[in-house]
C-alpha positions as CSV (number, residue, x, y, z in Angstrom):
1,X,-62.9,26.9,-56.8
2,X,-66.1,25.5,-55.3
3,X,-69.5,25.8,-57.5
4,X,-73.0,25.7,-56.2
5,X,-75.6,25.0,-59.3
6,X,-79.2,25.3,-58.8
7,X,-82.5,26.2,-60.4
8,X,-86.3,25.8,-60.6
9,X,-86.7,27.1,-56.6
10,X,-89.9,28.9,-57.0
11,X,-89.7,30.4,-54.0
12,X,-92.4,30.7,-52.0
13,X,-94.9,29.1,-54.2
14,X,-93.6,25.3,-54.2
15,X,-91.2,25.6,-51.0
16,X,-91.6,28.1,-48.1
17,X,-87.4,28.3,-48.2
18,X,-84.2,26.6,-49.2
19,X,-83.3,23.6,-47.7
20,X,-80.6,24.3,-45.0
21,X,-78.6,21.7,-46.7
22,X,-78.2,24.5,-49.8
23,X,-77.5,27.5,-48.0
24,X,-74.5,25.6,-46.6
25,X,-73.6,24.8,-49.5
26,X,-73.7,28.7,-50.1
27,X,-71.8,29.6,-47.7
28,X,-68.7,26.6,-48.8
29,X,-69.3,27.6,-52.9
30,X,-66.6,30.5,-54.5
31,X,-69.5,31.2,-57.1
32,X,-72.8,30.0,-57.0
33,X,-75.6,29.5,-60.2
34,X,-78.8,30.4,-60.2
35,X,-80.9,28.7,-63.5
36,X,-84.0,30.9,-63.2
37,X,-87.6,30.7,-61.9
38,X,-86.9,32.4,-58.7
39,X,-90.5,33.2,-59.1
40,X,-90.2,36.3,-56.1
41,X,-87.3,38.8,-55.6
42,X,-86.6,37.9,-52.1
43,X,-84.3,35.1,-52.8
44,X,-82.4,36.8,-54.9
45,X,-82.0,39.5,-52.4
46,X,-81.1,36.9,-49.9
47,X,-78.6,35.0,-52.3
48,X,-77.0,38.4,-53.1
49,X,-76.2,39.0,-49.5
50,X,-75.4,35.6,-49.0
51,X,-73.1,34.1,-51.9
52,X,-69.1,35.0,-52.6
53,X,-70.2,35.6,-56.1
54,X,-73.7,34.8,-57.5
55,X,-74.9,33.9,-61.2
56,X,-78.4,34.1,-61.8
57,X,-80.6,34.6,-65.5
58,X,-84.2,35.1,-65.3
59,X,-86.8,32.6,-65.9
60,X,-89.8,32.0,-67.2
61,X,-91.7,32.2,-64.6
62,X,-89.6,35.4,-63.1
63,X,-91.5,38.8,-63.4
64,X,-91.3,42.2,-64.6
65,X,-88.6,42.6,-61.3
66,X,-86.5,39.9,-61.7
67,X,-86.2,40.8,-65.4
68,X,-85.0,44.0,-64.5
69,X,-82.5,42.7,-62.4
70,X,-81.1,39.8,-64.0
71,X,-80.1,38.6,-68.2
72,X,-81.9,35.8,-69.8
73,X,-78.0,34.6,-70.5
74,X,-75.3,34.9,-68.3
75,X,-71.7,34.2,-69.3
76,X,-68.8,34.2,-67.1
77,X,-65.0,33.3,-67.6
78,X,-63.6,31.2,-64.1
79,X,-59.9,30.0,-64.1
80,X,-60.1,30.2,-68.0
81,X,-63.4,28.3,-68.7
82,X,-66.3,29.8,-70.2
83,X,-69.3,29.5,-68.8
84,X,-72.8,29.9,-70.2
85,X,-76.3,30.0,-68.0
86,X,-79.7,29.8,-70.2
87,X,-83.1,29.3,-67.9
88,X,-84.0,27.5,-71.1
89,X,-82.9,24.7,-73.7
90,X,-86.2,23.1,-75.4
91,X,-86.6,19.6,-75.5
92,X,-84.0,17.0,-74.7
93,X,-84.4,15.4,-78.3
94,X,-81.9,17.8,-80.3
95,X,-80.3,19.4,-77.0
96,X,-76.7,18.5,-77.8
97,X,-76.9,19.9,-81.4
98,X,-78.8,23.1,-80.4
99,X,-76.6,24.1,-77.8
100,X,-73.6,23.2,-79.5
101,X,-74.8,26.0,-82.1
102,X,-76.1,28.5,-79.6
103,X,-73.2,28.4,-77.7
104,X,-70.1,27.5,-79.9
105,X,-67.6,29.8,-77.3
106,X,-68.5,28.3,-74.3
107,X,-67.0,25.3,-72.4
108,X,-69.7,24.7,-69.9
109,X,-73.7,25.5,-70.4
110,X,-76.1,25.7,-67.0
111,X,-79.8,25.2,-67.5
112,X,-83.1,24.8,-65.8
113,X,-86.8,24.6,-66.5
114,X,-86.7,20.7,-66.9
115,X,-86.7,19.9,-62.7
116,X,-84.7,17.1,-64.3
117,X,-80.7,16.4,-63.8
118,X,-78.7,16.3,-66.8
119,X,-74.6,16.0,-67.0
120,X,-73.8,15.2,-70.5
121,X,-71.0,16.5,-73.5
122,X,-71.9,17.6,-76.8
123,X,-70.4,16.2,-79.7
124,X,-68.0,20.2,-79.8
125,X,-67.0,18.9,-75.9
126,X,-69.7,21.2,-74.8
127,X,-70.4,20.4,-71.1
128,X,-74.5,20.4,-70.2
129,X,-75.5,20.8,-66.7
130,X,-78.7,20.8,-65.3
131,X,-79.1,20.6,-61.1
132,X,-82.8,19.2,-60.8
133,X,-84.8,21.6,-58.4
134,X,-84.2,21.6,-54.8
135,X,-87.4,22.5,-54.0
136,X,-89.7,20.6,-56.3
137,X,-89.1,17.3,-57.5
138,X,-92.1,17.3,-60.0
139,X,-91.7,13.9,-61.3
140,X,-88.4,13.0,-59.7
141,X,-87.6,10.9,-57.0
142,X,-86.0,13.5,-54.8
143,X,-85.0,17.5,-54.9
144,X,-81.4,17.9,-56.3
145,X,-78.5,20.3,-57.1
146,X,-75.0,20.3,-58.0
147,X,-71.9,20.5,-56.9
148,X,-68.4,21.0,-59.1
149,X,-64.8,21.9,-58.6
150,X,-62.5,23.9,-60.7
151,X,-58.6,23.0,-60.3
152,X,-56.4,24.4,-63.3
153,X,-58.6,25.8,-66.0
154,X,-60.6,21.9,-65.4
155,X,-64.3,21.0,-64.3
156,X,-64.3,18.1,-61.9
157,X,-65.8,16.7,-58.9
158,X,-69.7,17.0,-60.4
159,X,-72.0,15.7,-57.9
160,X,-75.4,15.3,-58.1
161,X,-77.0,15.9,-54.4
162,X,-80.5,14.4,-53.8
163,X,-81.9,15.8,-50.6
164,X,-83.9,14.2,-48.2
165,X,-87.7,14.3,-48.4
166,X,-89.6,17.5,-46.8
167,X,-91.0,16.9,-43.7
């Protein structure tokens, strides 16, 4: 089972669209992961129509619709592992501990907000993922996203993508 993980588009206020590079990715990803800060309803539309199976939680910068439409935490079992998706996690000092307590039934835990990759284990085996933004880098070198594979009840195969520079 192919995953697509992304977050932080904010669509159209810092990018006009997705790269083409991630709607193919859309269209190869079983189930792809929206993080929050869609910012407009029209991508999620578009995802919807688009994806095998979409994940998506609101964020903070998401209105009144996209809060209608969408949880602030989405959980979802694949091939026997449990997924979490938060917009949010606070600060990167403490993160392990915090989401090991927040989410003490859950194998894998997708974030935002940060634009900033992260791929670490808690100290419970919690697995953190966060796919960077690809459609603004804020301080990093390059717009990212993820990648991951799920083959017998295992996450493997994480990638971080960096895409090219927008021209």
């Amino acid at each position: 089972m192919r995953l697509l993980l992304i977050a932080d588009t904010h669509l159209p206020k810092r990018a006009k669209a997705l790269p083409e590079q991630v709607w193919r990715e859309v269209e190869r990803a079983d189930v792809v992961f929206h993080a929050g800060d869609w910012v407009e309803p029209p991508l999620l539309d578009e995802l919807e129509s688009r994806s095998a199976r979409l994940v998506g939680v609101f964020g903070n910068n998401d209105g009144e619709q996209l809060r209608r439409r969408l949880p602030e935490v989405a959980r979802v079992e694949l091939d026997g592992l449990r997924f979490a998706m938060v917009h949010e996690t606070g600060s990167a000092q403490g993160r392990e501990r915090r989401c090991d307590r927040d989410f003490p039934d859950t194998d894998v835990l997708v974030f935002g907000h940060s634009h900033i990759p992260w791929d670490s284990v808690t100290p419970a085996g919690l697995r953190l993922l966060n796919p960077g933004s690809p459609t603004d880098r804020r301080r990093q070198p390059r717009c990212t996203y993820q990648t991951a594979e799920i083959s017998g009840g295992t996450l493997g195969d994480v990638e971080l993508h960096r895409l090219p520079p927008r021209t």
